[in-house]
C-alpha positions as CSV (number, residue, x, y, z in Angstrom):
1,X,244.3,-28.2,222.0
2,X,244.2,-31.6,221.4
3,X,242.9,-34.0,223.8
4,X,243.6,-38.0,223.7
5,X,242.0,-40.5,226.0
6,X,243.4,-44.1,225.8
7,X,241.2,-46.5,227.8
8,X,242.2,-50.1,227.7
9,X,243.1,-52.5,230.4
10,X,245.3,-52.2,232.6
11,X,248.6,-53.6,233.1
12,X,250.9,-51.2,231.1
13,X,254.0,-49.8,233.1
14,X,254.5,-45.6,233.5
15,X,257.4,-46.1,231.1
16,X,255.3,-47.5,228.4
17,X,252.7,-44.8,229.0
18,X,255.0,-42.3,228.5
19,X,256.6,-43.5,225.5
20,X,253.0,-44.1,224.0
21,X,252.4,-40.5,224.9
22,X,255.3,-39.4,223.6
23,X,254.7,-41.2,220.4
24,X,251.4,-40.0,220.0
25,X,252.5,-36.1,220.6
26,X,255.0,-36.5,218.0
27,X,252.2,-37.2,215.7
28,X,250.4,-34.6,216.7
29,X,253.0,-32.2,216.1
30,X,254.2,-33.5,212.8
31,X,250.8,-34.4,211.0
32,X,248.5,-31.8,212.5
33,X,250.8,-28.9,213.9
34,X,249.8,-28.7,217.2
35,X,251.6,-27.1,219.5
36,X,253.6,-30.2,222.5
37,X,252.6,-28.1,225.3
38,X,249.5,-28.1,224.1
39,X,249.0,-31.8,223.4
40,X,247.6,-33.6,226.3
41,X,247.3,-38.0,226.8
42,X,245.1,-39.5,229.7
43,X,245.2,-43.0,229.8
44,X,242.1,-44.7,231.5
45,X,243.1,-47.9,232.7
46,X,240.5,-50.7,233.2
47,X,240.3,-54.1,234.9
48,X,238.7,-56.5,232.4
49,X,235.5,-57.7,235.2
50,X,234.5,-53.9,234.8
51,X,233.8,-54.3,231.5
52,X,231.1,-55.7,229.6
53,X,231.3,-56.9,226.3
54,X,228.3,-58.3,224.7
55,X,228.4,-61.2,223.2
56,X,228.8,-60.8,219.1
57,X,225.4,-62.8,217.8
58,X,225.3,-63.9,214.5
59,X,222.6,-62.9,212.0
């Protein structure tokens, strides 16, 4: 069964979610041959002050 977890920041509608589920199902289904019912999104949505991003240093 596969499994995709989408975190990013939040801000995205339920209509855009679903569509970007929907998207990445059929994708699922064409390229790998899964199964729909067995394909399952979760979207993880973040406000940007929880997360930490280090700062890129350069060498």
């Amino acid at each position: 069964m596969p499994f995709v977890n989408v975190h990013w920041y939040e801000g995205r509608t339920d209509e855009q979610k679903a569509e970007i589920a929907k998207r990445i199902e059929d994708a699922l289904v064409e390229i790998a041959g899964a199964a729909p019912e067995h394909c399952w999104v979760k979207f993880e949505d973040t406000k940007k002050t929880d997360l930490i991003i280090p700062e890129v240093r350069p060498e």
